[in-house]
Structure formats: C-alpha cells, structure tokens
N, C-alpha and C positions, 0 to 999 in steps of 0.2 A: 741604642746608644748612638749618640751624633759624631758625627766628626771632630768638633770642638774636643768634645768628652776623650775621645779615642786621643788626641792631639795632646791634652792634658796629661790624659795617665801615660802616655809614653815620655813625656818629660819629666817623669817622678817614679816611673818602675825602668828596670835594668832590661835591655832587648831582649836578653835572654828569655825571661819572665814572660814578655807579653805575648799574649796567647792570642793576639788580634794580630801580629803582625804578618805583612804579607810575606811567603820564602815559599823556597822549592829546593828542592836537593840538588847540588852537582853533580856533576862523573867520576866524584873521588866520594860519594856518600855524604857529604858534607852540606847544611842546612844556609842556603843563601837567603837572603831578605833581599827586597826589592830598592829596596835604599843601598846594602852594598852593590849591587848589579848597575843601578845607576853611577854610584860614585868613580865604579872601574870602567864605564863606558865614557865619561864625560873625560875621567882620566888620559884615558888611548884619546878619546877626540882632541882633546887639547897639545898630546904628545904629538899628533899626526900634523897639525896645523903649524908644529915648526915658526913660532912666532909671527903667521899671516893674521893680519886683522880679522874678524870675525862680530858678527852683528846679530840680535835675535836669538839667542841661545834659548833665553824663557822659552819663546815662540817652539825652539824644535823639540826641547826636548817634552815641551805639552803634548805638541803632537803624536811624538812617538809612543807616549803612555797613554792617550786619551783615547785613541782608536781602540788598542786591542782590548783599551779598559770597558769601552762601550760594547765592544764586540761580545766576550765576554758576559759581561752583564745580561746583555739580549738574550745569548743562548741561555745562559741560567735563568731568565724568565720566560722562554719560549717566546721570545718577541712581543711579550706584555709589555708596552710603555707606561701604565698607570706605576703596574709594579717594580719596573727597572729607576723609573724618575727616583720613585719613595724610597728605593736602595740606597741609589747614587745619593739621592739629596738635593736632586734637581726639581724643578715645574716642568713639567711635563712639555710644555712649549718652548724650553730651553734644549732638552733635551733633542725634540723633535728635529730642531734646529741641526745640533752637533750632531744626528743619525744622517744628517745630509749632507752636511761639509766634509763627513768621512765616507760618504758613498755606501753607507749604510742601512739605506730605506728606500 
C-alpha cells in the first residue's frame, strides 16, 4: 500500500477505524496518534513563543520526525538500506543521503 493510497483512505474513513494509523498509549491508558502528539507540540511551541516571529517551522518540525522515523526504520530492518528505502518510499540514494544529515551512517 503507498502512501498516496494510505493518504486517501484516511480522508474517507474515521481515525478511529484506521488500523494504519501511527499511536501509542499515554500514562492515563489512552490511544494517542502521531498527528494528535504533533498538534499539542506545535501547540505549547507557539504558546511559548509569546508572539516572537518565528521562521522555518516546515523545516523543524521535519526534522524532528524524520530522524527518529529513519532511525526506527533502520533498526526494524537491521540497517538494510535496499529494505528500509522500499519501506519508506524512498531511492535508496535519497535515502543514503537523509542517513547522513541525521548522523545516521
């Protein structure tokens, strides 16, 4: 299933339902998504910054999911790059790329 595909059915089935979605339980037992965890981080970010300008956001908050998401990845393929690419959805030379600019290879 592509990304696309996955992109698709979550805009036509209800979160509850999808069983693709990324989550992980809280300290109260309760099932978070990766989308609510962002939305309350970006949240407190913006609450903190007290009206200072602010630049790049796309830029950080890639960063912040792209690492652990390679990271990740890696270890669920024992540091296969054919296999992690074909996960992600990358070429393999993309990939090799982003394992270096996270200090990952």
């Amino acid at each position: 299933m592509t990304a696309e595909t996955l992109a698709n059915e979550n805009l036509s089935t209800p979160a509850s339902e999808d069983i693709h979605q990324l989550q992980t339980v809280n300290g109260n037992g309760n099932s978070v998504t990766l989308r609510d965890s962002v939305e309350v981080a970006l949240k407190n970010y913006f609450a903190q910054l007290d009206g200072a300008p602010v630049t790049e956001v796309y830029q950080l908050v890639l960063s912040e999911v792209e690492a652990p998401l390679l990271e990740q990845v890696m270890k669920y393929t024992r540091n296969n790059q054919t296999k992690a690419s074909t996960m992600l959805g990358l070429n393999r030379g993309t990939l090799r790329k982003k394992l270096k600019q996270y200090g990952l290879l």
